[in-house]
Backbone as JSON, one array per atom type, in Angstrom:
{
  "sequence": "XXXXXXXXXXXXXXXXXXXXXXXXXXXXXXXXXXXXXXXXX",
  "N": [[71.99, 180.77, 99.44], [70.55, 179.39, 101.5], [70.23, 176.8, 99.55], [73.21, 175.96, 99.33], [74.25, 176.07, 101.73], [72.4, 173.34, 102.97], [73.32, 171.65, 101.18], [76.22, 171.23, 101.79], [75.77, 170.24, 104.73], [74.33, 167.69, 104.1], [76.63, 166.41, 103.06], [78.27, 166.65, 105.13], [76.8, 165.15, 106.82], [77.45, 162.72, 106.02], [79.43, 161.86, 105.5], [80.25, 161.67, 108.37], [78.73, 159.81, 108.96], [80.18, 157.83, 107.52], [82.28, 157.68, 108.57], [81.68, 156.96, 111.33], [80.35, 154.58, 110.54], [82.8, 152.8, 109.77], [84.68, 153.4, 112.12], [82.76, 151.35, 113.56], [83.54, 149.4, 112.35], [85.64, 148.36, 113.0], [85.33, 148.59, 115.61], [83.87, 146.11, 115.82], [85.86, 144.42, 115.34], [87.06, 144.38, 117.61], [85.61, 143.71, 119.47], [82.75, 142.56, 119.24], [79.78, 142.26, 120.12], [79.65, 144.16, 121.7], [79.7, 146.73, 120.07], [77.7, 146.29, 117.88], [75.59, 147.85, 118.28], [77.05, 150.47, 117.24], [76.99, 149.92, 114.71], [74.9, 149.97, 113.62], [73.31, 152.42, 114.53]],
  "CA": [[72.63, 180.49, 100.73], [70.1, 177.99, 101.81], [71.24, 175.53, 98.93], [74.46, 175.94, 100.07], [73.93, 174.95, 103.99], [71.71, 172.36, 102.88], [74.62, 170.65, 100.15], [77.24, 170.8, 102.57], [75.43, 169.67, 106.21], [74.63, 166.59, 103.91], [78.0, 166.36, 102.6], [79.32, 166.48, 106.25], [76.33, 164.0, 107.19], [77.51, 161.59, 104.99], [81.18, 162.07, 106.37], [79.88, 161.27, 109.15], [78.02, 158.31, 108.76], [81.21, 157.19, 107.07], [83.25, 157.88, 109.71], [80.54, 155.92, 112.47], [80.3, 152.95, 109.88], [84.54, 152.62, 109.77], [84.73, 152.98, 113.57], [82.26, 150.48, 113.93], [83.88, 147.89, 111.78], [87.44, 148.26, 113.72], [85.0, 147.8, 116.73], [83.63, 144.94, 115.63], [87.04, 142.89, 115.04], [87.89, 143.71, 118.99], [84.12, 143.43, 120.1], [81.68, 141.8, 117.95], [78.78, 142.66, 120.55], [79.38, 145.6, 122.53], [79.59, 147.85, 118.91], [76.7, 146.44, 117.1], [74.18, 149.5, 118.14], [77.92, 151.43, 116.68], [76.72, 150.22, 113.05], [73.26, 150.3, 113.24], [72.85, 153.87, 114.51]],
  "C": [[72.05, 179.23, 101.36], [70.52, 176.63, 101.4], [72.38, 175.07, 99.62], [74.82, 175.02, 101.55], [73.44, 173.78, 103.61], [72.8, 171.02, 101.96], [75.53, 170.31, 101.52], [76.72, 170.2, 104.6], [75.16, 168.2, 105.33], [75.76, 165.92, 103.29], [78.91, 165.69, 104.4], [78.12, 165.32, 107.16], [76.82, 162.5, 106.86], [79.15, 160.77, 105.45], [81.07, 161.24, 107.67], [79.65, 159.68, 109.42], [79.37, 157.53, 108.28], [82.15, 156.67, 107.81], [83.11, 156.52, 111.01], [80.98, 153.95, 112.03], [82.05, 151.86, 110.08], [84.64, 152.17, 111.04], [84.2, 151.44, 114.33], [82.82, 149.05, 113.68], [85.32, 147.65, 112.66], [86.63, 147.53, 115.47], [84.77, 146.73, 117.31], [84.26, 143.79, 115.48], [86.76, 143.11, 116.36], [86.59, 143.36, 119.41], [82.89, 143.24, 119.52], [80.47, 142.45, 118.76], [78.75, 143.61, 121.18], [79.05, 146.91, 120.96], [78.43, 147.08, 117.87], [75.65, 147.55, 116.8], [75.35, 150.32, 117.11], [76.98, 151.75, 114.97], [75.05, 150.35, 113.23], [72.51, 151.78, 113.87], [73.13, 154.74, 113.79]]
}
């Protein structure tokens, strides 16, 4: 069960991060400096 939780919270970390990184880059066409912290957090 542990395995388990532990596979899929970094599965959905990763999602995540994916997600952040994407956002950030769409941010970055309209606002080059307000979304920099976007990608680097």
């Amino acid at each position: 069960m542990e395995n388990y939780n532990l596979r899929s919270t970094s599965k959905l970390r990763s999602m995540l991060r994916t997600r952040n990184i994407l956002k950030g880059i769409e941010c970055a066409k309209a606002n080059k400096q307000k979304c920099v912290d976007l990608l680097t957090a």
